[in-house]
mmCIF file of the protein (N, C-alpha, C, O) and its ligand, coordinates in Angstrom:
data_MODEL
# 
_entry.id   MODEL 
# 
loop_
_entity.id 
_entity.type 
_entity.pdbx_number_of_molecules 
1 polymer     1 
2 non-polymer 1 
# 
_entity_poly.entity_id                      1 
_entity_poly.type                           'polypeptide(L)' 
_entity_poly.nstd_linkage                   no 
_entity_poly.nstd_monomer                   no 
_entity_poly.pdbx_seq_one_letter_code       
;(UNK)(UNK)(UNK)(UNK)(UNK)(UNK)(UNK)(UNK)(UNK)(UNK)(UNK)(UNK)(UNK)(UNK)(UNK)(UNK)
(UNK)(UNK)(UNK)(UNK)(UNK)(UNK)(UNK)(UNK)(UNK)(UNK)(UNK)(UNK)(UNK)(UNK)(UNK)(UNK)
(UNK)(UNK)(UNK)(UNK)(UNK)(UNK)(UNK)(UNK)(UNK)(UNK)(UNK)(UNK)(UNK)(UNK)(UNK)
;
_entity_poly.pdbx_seq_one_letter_code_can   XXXXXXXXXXXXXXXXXXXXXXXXXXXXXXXXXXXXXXXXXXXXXXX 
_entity_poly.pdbx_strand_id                 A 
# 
loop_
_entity_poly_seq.entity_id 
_entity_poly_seq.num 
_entity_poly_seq.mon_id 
_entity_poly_seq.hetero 
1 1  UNK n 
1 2  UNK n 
1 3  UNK n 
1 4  UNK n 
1 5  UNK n 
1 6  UNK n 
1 7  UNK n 
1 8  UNK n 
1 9  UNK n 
1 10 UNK n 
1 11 UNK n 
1 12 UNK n 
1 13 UNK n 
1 14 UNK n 
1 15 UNK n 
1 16 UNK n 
1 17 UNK n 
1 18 UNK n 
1 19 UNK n 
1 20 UNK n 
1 21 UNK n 
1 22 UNK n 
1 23 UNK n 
1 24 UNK n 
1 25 UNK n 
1 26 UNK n 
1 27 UNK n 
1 28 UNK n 
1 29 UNK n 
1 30 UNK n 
1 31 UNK n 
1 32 UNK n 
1 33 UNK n 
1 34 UNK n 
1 35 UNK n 
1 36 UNK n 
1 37 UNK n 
1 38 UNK n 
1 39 UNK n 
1 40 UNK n 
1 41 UNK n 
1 42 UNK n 
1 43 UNK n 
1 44 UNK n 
1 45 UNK n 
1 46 UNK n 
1 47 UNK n 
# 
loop_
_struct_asym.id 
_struct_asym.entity_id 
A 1 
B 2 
# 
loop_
_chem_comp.id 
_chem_comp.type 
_chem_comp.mon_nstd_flag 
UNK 'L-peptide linking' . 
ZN  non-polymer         . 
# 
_pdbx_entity_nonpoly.entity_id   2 
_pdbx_entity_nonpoly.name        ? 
_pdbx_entity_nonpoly.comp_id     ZN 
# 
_pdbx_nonpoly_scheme.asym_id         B 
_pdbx_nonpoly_scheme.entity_id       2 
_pdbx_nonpoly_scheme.mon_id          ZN 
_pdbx_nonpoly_scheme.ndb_seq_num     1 
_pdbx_nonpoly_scheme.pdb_seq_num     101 
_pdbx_nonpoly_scheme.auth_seq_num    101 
_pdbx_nonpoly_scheme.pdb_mon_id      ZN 
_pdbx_nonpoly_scheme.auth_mon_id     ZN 
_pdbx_nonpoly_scheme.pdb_strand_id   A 
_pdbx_nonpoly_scheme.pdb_ins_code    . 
# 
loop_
_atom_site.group_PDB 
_atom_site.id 
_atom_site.type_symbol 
_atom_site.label_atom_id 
_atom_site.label_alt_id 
_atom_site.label_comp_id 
_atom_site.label_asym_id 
_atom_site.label_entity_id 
_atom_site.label_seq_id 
_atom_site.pdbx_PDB_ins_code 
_atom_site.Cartn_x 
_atom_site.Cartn_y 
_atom_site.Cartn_z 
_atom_site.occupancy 
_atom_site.B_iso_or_equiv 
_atom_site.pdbx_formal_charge 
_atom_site.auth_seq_id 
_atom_site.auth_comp_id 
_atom_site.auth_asym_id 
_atom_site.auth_atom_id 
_atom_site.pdbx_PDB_model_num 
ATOM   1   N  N  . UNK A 1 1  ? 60.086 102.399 103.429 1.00 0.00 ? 1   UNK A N  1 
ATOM   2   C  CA . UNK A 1 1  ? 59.469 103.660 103.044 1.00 0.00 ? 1   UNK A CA 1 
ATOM   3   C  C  . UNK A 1 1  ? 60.043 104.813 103.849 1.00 0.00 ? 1   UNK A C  1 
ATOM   4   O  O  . UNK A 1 1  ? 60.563 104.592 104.943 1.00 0.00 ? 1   UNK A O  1 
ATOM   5   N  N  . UNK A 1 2  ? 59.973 105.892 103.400 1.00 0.00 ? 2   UNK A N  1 
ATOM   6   C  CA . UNK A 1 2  ? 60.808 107.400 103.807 1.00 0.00 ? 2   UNK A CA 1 
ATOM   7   C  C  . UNK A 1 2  ? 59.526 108.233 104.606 1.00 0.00 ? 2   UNK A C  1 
ATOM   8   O  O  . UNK A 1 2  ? 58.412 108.366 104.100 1.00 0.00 ? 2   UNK A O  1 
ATOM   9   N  N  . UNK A 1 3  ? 59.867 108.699 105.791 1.00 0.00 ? 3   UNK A N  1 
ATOM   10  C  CA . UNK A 1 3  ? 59.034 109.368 105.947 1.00 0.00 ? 3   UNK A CA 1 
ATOM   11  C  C  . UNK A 1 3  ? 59.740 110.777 107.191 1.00 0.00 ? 3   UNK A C  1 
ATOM   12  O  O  . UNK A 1 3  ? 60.897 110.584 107.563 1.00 0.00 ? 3   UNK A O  1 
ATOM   13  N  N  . UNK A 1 4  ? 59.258 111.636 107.555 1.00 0.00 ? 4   UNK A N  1 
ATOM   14  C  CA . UNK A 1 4  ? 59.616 112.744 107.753 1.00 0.00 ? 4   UNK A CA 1 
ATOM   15  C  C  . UNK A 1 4  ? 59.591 112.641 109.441 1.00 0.00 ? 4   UNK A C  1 
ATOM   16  O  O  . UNK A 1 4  ? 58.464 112.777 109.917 1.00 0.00 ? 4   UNK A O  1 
ATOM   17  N  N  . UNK A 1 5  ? 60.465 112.463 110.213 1.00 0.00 ? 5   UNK A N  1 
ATOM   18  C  CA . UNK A 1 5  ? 60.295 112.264 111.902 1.00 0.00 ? 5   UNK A CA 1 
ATOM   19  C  C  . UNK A 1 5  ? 61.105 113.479 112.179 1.00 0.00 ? 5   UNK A C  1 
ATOM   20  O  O  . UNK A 1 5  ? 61.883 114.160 111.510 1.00 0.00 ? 5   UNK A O  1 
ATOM   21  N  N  . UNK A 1 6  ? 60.506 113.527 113.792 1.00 0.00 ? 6   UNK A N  1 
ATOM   22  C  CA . UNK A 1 6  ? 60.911 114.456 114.121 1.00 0.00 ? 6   UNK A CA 1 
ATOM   23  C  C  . UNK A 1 6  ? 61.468 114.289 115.738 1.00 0.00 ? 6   UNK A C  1 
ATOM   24  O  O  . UNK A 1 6  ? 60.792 113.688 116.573 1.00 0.00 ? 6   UNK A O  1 
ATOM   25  N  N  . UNK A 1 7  ? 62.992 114.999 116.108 1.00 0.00 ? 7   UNK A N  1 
ATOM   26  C  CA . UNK A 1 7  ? 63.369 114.337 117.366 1.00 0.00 ? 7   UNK A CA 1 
ATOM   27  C  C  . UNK A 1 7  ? 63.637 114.946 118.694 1.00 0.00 ? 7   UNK A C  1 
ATOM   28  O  O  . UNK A 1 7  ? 64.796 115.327 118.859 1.00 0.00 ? 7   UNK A O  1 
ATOM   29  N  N  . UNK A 1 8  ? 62.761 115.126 119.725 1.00 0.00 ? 8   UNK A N  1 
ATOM   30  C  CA . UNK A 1 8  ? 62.390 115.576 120.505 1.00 0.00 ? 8   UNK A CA 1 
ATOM   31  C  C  . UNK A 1 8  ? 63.604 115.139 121.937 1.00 0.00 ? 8   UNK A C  1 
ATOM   32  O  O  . UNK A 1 8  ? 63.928 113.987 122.225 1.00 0.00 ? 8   UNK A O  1 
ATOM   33  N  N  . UNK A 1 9  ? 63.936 116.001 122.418 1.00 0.00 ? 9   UNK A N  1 
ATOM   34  C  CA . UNK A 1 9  ? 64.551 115.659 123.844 1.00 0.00 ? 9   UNK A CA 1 
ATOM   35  C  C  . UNK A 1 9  ? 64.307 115.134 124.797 1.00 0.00 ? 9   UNK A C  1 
ATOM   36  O  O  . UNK A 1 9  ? 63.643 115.859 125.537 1.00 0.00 ? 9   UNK A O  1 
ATOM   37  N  N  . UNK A 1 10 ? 64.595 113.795 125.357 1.00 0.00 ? 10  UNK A N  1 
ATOM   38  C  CA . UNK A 1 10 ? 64.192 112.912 126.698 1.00 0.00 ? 10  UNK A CA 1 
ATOM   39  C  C  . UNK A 1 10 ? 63.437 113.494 127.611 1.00 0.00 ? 10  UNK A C  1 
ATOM   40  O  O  . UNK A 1 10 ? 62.318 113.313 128.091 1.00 0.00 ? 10  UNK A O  1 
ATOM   41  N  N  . UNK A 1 11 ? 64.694 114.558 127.795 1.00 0.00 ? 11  UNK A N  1 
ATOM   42  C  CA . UNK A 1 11 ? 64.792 115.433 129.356 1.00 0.00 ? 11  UNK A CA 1 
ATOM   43  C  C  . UNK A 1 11 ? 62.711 116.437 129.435 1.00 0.00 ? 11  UNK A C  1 
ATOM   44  O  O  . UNK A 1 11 ? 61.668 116.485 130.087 1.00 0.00 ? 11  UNK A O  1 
ATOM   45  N  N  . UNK A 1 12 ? 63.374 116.950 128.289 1.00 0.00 ? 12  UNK A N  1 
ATOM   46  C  CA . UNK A 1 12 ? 62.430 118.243 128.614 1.00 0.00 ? 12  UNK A CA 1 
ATOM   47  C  C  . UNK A 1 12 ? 61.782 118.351 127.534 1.00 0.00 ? 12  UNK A C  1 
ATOM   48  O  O  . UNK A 1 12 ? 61.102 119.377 127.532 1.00 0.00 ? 12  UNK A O  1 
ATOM   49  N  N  . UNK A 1 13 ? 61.671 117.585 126.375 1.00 0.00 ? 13  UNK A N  1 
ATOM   50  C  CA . UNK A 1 13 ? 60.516 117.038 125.416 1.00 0.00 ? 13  UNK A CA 1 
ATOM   51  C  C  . UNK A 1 13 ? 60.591 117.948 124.117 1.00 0.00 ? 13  UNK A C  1 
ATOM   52  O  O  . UNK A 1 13 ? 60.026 117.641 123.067 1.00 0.00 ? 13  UNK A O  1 
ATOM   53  N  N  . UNK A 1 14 ? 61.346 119.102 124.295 1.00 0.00 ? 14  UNK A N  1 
ATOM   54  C  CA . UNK A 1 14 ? 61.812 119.873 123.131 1.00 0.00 ? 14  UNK A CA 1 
ATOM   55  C  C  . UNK A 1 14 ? 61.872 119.624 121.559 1.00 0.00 ? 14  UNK A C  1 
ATOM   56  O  O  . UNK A 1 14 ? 62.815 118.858 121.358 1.00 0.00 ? 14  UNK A O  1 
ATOM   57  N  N  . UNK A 1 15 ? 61.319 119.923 120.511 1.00 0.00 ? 15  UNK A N  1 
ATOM   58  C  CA . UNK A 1 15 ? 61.418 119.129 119.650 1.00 0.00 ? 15  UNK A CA 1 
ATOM   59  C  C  . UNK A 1 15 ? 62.845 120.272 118.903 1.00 0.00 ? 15  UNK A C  1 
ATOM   60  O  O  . UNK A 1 15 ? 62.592 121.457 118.683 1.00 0.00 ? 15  UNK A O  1 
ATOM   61  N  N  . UNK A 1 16 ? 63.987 119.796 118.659 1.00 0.00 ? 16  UNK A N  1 
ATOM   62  C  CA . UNK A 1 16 ? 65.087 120.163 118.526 1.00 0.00 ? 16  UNK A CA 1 
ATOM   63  C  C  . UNK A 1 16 ? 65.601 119.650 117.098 1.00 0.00 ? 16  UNK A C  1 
ATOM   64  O  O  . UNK A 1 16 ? 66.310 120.406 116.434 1.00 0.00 ? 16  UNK A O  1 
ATOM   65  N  N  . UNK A 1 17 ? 65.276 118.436 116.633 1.00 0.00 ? 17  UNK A N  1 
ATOM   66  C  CA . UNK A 1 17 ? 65.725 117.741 115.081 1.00 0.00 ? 17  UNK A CA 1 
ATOM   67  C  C  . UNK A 1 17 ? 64.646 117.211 114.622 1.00 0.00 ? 17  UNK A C  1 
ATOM   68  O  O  . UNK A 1 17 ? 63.951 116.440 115.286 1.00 0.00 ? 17  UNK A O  1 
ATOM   69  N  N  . UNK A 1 18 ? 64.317 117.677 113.081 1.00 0.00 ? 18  UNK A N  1 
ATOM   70  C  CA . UNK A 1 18 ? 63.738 116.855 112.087 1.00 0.00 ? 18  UNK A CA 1 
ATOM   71  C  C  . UNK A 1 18 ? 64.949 116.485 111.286 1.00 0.00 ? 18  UNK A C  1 
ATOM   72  O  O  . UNK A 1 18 ? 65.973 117.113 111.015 1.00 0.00 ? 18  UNK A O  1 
ATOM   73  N  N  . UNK A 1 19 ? 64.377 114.835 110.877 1.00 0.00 ? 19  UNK A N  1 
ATOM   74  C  CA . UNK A 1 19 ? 65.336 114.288 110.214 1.00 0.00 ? 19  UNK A CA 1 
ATOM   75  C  C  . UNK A 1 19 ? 64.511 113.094 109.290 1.00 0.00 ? 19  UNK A C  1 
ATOM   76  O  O  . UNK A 1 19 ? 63.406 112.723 109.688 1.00 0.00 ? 19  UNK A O  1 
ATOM   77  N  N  . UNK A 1 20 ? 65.133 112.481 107.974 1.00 0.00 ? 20  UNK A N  1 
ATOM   78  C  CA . UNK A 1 20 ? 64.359 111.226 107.246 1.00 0.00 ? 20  UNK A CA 1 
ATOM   79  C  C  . UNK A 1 20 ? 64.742 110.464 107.547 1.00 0.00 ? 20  UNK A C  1 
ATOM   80  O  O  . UNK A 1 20 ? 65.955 110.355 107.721 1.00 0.00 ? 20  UNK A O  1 
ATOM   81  N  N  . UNK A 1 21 ? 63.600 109.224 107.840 1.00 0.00 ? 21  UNK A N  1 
ATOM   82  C  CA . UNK A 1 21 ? 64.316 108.163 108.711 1.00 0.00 ? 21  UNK A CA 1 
ATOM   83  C  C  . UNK A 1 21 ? 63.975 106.774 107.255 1.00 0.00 ? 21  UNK A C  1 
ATOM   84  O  O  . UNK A 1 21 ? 63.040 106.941 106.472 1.00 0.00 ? 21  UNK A O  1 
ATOM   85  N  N  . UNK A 1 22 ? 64.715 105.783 107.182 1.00 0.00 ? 22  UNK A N  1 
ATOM   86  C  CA . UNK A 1 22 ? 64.850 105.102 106.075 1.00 0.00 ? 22  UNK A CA 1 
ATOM   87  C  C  . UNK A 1 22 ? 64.403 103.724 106.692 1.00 0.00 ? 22  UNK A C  1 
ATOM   88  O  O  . UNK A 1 22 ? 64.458 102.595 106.205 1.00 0.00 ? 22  UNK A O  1 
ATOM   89  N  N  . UNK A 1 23 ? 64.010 104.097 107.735 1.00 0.00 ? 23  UNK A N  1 
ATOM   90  C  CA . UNK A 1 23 ? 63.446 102.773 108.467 1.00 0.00 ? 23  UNK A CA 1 
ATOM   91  C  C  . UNK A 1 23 ? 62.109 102.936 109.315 1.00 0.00 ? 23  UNK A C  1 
ATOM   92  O  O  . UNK A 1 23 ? 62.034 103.415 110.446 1.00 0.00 ? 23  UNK A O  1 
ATOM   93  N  N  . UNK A 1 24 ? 61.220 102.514 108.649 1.00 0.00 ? 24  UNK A N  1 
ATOM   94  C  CA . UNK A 1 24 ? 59.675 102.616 109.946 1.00 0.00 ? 24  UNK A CA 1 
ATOM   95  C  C  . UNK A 1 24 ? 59.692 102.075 110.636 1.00 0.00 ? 24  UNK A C  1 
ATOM   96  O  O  . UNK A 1 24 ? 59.005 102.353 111.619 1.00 0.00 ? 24  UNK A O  1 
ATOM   97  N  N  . UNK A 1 25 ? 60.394 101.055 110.614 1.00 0.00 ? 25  UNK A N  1 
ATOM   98  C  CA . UNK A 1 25 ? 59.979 100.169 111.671 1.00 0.00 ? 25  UNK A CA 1 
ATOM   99  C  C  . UNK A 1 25 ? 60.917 100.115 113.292 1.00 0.00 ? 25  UNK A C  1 
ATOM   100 O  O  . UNK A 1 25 ? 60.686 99.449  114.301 1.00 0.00 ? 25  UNK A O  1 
ATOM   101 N  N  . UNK A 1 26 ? 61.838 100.950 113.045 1.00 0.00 ? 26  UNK A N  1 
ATOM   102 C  CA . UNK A 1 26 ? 62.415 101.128 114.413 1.00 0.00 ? 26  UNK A CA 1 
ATOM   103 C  C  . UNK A 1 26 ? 62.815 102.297 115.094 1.00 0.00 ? 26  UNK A C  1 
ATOM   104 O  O  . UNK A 1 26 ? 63.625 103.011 114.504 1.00 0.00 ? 26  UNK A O  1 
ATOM   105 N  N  . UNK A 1 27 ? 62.511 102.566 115.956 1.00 0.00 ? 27  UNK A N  1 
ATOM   106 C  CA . UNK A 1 27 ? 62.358 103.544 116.635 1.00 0.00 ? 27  UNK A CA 1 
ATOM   107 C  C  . UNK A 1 27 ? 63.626 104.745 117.024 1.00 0.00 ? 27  UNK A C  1 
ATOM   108 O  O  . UNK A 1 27 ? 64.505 104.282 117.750 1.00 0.00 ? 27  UNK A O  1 
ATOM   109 N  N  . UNK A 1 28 ? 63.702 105.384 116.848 1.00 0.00 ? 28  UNK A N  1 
ATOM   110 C  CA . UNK A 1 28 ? 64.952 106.207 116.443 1.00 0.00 ? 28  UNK A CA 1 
ATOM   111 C  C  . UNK A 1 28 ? 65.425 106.597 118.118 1.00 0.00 ? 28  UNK A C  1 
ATOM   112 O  O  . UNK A 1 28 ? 64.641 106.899 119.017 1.00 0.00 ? 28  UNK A O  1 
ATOM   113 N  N  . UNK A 1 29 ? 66.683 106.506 118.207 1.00 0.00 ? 29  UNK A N  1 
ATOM   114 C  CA . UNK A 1 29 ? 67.313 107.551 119.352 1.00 0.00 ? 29  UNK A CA 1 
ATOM   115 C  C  . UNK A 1 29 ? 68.456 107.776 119.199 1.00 0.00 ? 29  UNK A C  1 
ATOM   116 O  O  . UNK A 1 29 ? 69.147 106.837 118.804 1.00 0.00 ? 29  UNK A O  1 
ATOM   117 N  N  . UNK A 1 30 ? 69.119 109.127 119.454 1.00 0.00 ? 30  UNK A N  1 
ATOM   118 C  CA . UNK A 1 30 ? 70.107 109.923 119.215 1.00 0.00 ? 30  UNK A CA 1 
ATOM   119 C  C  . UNK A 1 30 ? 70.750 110.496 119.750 1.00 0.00 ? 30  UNK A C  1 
ATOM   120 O  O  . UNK A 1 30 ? 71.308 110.980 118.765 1.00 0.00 ? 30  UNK A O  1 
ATOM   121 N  N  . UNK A 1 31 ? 71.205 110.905 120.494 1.00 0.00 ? 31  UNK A N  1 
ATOM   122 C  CA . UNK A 1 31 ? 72.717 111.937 121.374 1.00 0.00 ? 31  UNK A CA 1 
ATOM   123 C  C  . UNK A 1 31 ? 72.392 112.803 120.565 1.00 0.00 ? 31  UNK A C  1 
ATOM   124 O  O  . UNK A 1 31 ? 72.615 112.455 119.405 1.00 0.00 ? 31  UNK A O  1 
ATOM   125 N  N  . UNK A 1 32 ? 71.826 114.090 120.709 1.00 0.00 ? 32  UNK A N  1 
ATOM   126 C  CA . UNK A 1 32 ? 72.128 115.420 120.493 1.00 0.00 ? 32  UNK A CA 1 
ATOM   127 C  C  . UNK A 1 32 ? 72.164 116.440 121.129 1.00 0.00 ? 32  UNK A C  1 
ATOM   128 O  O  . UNK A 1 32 ? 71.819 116.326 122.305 1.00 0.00 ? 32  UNK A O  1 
ATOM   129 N  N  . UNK A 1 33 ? 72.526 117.640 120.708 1.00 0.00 ? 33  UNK A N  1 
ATOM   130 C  CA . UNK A 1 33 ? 72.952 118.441 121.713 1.00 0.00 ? 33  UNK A CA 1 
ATOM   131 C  C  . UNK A 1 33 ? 71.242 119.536 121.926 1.00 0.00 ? 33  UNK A C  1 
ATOM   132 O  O  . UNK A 1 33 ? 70.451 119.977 121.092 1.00 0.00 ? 33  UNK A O  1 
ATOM   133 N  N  . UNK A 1 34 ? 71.288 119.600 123.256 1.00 0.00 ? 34  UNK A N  1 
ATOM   134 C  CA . UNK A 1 34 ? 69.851 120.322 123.415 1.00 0.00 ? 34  UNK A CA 1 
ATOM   135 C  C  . UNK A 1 34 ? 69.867 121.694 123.512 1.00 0.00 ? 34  UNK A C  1 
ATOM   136 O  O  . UNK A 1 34 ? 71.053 122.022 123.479 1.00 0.00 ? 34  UNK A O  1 
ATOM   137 N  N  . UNK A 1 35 ? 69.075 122.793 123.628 1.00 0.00 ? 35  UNK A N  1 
ATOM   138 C  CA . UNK A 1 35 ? 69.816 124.222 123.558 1.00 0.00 ? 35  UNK A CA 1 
ATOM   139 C  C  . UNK A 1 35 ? 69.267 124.326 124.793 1.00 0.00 ? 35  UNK A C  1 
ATOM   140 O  O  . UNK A 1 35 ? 69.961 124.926 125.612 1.00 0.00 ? 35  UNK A O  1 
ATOM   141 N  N  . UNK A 1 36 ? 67.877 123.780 125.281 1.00 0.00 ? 36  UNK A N  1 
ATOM   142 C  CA . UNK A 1 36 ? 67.245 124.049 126.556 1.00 0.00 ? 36  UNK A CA 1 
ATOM   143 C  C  . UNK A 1 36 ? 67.751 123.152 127.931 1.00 0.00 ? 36  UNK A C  1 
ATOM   144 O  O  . UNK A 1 36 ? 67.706 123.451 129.124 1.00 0.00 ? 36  UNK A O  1 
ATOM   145 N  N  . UNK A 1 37 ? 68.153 122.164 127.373 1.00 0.00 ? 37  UNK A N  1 
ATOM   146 C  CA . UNK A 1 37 ? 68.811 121.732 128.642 1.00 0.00 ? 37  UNK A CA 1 
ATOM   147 C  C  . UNK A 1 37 ? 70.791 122.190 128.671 1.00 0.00 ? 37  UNK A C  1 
ATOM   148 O  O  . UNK A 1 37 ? 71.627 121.796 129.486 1.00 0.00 ? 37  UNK A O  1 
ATOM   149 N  N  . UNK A 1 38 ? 70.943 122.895 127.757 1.00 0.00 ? 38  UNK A N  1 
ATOM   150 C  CA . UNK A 1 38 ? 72.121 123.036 127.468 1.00 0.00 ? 38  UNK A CA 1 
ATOM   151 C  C  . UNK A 1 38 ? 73.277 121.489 128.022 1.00 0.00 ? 38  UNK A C  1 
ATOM   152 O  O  . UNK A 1 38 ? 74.274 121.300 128.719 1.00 0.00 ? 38  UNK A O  1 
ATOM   153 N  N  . UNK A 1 39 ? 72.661 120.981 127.473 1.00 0.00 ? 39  UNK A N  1 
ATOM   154 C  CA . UNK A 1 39 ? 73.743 119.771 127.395 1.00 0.00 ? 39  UNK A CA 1 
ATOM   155 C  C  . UNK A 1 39 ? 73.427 118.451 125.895 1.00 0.00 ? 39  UNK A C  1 
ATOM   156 O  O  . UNK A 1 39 ? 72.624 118.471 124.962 1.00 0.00 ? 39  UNK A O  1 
ATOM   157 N  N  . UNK A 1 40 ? 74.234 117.696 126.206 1.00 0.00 ? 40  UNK A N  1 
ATOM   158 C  CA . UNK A 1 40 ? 73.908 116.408 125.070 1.00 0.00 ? 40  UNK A CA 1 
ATOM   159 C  C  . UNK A 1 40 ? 73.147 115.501 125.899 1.00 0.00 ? 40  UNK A C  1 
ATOM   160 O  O  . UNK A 1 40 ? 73.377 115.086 127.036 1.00 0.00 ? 40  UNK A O  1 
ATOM   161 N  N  . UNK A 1 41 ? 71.909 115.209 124.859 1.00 0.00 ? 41  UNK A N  1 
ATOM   162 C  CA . UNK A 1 41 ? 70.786 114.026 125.545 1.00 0.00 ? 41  UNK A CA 1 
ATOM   163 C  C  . UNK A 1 41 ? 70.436 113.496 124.613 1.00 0.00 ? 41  UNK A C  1 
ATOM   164 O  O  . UNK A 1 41 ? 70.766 113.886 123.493 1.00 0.00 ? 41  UNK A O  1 
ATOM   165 N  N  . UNK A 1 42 ? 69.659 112.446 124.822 1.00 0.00 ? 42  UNK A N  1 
ATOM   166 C  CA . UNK A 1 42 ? 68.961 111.167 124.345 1.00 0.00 ? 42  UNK A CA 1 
ATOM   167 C  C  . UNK A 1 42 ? 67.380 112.069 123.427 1.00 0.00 ? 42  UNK A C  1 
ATOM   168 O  O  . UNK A 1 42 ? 66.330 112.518 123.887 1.00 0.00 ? 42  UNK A O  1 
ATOM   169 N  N  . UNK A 1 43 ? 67.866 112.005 122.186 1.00 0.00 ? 43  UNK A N  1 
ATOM   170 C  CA . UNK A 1 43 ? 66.651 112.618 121.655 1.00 0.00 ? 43  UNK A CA 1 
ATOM   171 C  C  . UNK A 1 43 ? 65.834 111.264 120.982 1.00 0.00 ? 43  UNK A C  1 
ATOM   172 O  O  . UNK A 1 43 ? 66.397 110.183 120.810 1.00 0.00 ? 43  UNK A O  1 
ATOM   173 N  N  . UNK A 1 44 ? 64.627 111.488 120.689 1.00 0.00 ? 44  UNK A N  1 
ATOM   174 C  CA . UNK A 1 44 ? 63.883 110.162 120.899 1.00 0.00 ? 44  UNK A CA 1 
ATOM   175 C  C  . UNK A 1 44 ? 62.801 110.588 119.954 1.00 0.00 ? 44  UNK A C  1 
ATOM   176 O  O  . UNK A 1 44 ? 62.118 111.566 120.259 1.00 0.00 ? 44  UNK A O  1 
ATOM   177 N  N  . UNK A 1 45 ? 62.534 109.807 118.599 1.00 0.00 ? 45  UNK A N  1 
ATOM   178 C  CA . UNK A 1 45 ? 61.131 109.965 117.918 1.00 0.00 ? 45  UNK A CA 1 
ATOM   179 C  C  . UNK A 1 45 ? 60.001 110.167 118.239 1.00 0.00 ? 45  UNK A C  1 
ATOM   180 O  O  . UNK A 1 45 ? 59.451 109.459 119.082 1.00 0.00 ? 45  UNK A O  1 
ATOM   181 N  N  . UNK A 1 46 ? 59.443 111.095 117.690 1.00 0.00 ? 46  UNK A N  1 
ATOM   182 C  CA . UNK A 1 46 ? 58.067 111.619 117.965 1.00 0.00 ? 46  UNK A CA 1 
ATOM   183 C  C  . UNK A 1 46 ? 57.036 111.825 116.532 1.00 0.00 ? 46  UNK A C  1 
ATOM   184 O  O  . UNK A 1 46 ? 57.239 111.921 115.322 1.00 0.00 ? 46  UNK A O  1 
ATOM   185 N  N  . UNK A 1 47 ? 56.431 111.827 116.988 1.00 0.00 ? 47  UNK A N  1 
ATOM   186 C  CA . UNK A 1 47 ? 55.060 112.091 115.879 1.00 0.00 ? 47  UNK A CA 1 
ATOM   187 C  C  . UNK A 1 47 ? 54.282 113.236 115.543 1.00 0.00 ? 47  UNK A C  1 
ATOM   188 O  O  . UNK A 1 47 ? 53.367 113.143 114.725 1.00 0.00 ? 47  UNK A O  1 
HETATM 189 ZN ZN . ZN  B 2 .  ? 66.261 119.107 126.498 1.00 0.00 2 101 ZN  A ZN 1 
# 
């Protein structure tokens, strides 16, 4: 099932990407680039 997540920054909790995830059942993490920590981090599903 499809549902609408949204992906927040490790560091400093920023929510920076919404994206559709095609999988519920596992937990998303990503390398993206943050604007507040100005670097690339571990962005991590949130609710
Ligand atoms: Zn950040």
């Amino acid at each position: 099932m499809r549902k609408k997540i949204v992906l927040a920054c490790e560091k400093c909790g920023s929510r920076n990407y919404s994206t559709m995830s095609n999988n519920g059942a596992e937990r998303l993490e990503v390398k993206k680039f943050c604007q507040k920590c100005n670097a690339h981090t571990v962005h991590k599903e949130t609710k």
